[in-house]
C-alpha positions in Angstrom: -38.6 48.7 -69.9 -40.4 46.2 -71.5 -43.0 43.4 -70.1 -41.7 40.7 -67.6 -41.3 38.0 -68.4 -41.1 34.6 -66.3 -39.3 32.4 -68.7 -37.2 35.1 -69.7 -36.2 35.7 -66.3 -35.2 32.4 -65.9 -33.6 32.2 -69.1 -31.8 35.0 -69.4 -31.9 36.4 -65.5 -28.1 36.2 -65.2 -27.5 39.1 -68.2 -30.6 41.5 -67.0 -29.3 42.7 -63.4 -28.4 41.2 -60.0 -31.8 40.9 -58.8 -32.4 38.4 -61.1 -29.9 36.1 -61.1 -30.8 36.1 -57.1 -34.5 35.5 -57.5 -33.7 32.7 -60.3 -30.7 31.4 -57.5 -33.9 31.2 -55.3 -36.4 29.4 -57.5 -33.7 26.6 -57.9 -33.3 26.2 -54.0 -36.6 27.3 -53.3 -38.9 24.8 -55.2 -41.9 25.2 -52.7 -41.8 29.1 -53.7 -42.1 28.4 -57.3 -45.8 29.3 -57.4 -45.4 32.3 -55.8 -42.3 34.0 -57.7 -44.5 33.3 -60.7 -47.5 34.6 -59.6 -45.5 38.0 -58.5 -44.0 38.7 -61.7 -47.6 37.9 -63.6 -49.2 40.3 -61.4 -46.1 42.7 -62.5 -46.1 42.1 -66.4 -50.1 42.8 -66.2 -49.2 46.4 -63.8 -46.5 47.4 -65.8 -48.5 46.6 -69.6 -50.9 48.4 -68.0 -48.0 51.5 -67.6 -49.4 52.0 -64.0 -45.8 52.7 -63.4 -45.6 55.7 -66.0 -45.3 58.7 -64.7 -48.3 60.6 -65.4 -50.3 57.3 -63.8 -51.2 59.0 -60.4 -52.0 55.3 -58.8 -48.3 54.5 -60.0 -46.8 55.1 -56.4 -49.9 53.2 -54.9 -49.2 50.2 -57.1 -45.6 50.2 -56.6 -46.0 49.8 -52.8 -47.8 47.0 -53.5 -45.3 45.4 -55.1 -42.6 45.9 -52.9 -44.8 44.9 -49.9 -45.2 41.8 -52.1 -41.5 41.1 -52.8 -40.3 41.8 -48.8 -42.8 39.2 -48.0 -41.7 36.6 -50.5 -37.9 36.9 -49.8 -38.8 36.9 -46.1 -40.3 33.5 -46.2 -37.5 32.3 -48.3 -35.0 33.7 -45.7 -37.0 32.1 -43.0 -35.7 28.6 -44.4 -32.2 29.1 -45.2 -31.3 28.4 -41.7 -33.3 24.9 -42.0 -32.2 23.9 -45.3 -28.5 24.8 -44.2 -28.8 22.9 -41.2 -30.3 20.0 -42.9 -27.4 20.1 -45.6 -25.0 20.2 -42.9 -26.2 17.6 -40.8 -23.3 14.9 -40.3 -23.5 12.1 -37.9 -20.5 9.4 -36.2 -20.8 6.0 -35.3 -18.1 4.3 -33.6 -18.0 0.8 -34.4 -15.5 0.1 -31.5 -17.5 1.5 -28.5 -20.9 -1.0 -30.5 -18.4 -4.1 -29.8 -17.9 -3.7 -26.9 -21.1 -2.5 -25.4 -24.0 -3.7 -27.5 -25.3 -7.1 -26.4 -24.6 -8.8 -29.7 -21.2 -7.2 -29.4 -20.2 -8.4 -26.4 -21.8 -12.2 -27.2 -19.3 -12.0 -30.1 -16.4 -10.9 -28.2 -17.2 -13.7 -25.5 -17.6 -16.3 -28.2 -14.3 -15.0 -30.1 -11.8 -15.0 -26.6 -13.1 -18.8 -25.9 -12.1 -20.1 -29.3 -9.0 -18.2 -28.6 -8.5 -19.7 -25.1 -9.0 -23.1 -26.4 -6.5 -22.4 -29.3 -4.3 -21.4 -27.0 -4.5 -24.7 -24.5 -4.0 -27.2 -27.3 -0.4 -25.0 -28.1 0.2 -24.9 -24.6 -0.4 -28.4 -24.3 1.6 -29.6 -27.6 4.7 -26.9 -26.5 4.8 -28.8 -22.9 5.2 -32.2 -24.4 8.1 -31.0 -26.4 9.6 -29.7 -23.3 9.2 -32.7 -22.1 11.0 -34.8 -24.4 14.2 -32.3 -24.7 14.5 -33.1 -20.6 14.1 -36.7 -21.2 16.5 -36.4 -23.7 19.0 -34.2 -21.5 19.0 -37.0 -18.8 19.5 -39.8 -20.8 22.1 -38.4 -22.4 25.1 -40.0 -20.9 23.3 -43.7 -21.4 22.0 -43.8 -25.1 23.8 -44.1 -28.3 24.3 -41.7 -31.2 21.6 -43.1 -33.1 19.1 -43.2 -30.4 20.3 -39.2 -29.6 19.8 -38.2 -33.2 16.2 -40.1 -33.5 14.7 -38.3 -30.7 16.3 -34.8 -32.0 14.8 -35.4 -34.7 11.3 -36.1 -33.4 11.7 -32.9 -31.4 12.4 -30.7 -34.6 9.3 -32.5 -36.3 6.9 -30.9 -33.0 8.2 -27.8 -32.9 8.0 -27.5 -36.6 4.3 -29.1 -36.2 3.5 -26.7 -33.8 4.5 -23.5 -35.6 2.1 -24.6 -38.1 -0.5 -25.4 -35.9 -0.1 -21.9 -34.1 -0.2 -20.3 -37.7 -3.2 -22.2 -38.8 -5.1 -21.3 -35.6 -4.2 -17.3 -36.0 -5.5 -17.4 -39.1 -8.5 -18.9 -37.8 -8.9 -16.8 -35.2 -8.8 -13.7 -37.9 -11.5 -15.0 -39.8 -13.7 -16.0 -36.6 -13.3 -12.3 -35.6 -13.8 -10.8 -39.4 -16.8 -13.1 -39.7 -18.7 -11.8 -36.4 -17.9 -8.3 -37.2 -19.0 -8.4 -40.8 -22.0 -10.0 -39.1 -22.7 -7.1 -36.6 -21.9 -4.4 -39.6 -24.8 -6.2 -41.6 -27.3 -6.1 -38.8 -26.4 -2.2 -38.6 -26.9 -0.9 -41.9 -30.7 -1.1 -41.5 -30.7 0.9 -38.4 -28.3 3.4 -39.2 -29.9 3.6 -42.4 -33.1 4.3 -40.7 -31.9 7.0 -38.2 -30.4 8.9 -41.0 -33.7 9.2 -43.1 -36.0 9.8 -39.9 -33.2 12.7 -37.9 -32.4 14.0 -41.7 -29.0 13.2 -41.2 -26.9 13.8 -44.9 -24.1 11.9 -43.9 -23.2 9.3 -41.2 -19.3 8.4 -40.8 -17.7 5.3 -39.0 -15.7 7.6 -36.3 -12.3 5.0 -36.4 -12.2 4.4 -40.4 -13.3 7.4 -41.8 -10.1 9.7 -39.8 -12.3 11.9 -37.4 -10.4 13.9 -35.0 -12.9 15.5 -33.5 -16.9 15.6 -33.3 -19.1 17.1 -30.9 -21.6 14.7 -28.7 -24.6 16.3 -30.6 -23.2 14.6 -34.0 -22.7 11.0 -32.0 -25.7 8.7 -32.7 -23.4 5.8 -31.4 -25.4 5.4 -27.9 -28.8 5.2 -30.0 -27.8 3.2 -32.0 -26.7 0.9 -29.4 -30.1 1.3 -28.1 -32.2 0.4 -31.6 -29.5 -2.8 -32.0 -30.3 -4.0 -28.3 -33.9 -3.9 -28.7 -33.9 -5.6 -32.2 -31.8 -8.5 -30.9 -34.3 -8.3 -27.6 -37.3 -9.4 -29.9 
């Protein structure tokens, strides 16, 4: 066998055996261990150009324990942080949006805010719809006392309200969808910083909107919803 060597290895790893296409799978996972897979096979090209290993070399077997006590202790360290670095890979938090609405102070100032424009929209139809009740009754009992012309005048007038009003009531839900899609878009804005920030501090590598993004199902440890309720209250507090 010939010298190692560590760009050869890295090179050319996957056609010279198993072991090396692990090692160089390691290295590219492994960057903190970088140092120390290249001091190991350094310390193994100098041993083997050496020919400690040869047969007739009675430290051979000596050497060769070193080596191996060397490896064991390398990979051990590296298996040490597979559990970590799969865990930080994994890591996937949930927000719902929905449950921030109603519960955060901001969001429940918006919903407040959002039903009284909706409550006044609503008075001003109920208001309008009542007068044209009023004027088909008035119509209904003078009935038998005013002419054809004075019948067909205040028909008309009638149609003109209602149609009025079914504009009015169309104007004011589109309103009302806008007023909601304004304070929401607000309260998203206000979010991102926070969410943004609890995913770089907990090492999160994804964080989903719970309603939008389709989840079924999450366990509580994944739900950052109640502390990020928390972060937005005390933002809004200062």
């Amino acid at each position: 066998m010939g010298i190692y060597d560590w760009d050869d290895v890295l090179t050319k790893g996957q056609q010279n055996s198993h072991i090396s296409v692990f090692l160089v799978s390691c290295m590219s996972h492994f960057g903190r261990h970088a140092f120390e897979f290249k001091i190991f096979f350094r310390i193994l090209n100098q041993i083997k150009s050496k020919h400690i290993f040869s047969g007739n070399n009675q430290k051979g077997g000596f050497f060769m324990k070193c080596i191996k006590i060397i490896l064991i202790s390398l990979l051990t360290s590296i298996f040490t942080m597979i559990p970590a670095f799969a865990a930080n890979l994994n890591k996937i938090g949930v927000v719902d949006f929905q449950k921030i609405l109603e519960t955060s102070k901001v969001g429940k100032a918006a919903q407040k805010e959002i039903k009284s424009e909706g409550e006044k929209m609503e008075e001003t139809l109920k208001e309008k719809g009542s007068e044209i009740e009023a004027l088909k009754k008035k119509l209904e009992r003078d009935a038998l006392v005013i002419d054809r012309d004075t019948r067909a005048e205040r028909e008309r007038e009638i149609r003109i309200k209602i149609n009025d009003i079914k504009a009015l009531q169309k104007k004011y839900m589109a309103d009302f969808r806008d007023l909601e899609a304004r304070m929401i878009d607000r309260i998203r804005s206000q979010l991102i910083d926070i969410i943004e920030s609890i995913g770089k501090q907990d090492g999160f590598l994804l964080i989903m909107e719970k309603n939008q993004a389709g989840v079924l199902y999450s366990p509580g440890s994944v739900d950052i919803t109640e502390k990020v309720i928390r972060l937005y209250n005390q933002k809004v507090e200062k």
